[in-house]
N, C-alpha and C positions, 0 to 999 in steps of 0.2 A: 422314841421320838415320833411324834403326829405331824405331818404336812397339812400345810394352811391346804383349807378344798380346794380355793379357786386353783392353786399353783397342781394339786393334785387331777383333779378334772384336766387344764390342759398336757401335762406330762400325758393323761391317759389316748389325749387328741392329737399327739406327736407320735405316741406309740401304736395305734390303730395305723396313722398314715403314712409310716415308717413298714408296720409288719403287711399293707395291702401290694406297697413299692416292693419289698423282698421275695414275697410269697406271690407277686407277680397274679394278684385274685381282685376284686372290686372293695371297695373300704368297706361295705355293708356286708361284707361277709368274716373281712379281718377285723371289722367289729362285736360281730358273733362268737369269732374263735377267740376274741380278747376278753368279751366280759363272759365264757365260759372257761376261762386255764385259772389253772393254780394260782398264778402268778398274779390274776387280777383279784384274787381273792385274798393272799397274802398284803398285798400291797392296800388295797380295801379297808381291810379290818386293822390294819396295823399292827399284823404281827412280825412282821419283820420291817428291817429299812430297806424293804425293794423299791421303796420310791428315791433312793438314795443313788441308784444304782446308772447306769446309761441307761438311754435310751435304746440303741444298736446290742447291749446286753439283753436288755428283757425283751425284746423282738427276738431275739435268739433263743431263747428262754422258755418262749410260748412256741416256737416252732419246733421245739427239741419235747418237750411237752406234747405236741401233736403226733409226734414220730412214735412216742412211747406208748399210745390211745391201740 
């Protein structure tokens, strides 16, 4: 299943300002770490339904992702 863009673009604007809030860093950096994980890439290309997923999940996702670097 493929997500309409515009709903994809802000899910990605929720999750940047969500993972800057947790990871307690400036957005322009949780914006770095976001369109460089997995997670943005999975969800991107559509190969899985991570855009299906919470938000508060893939913020977790990409930090657990970072831990593993």
């Amino acid at each position: 299943m493929t997500a309409d863009a515009t709903l994809l673009q802000m899910k990605y604007a929720r999750i940047i300002s969500l993972l800057a809030k947790q990871a307690n860093i400036e957005e322009e950096k949780a914006m770095e770490l976001f369109y460089n994980s997995n997670t943005y890439m999975l969800m991107s290309k559509g190969i899985s339904d991570f855009h299906c997923l919470s938000d508060t999940y893939l913020v977790d996702e990409i930090l657990n992702e970072g831990k593993e670097k």
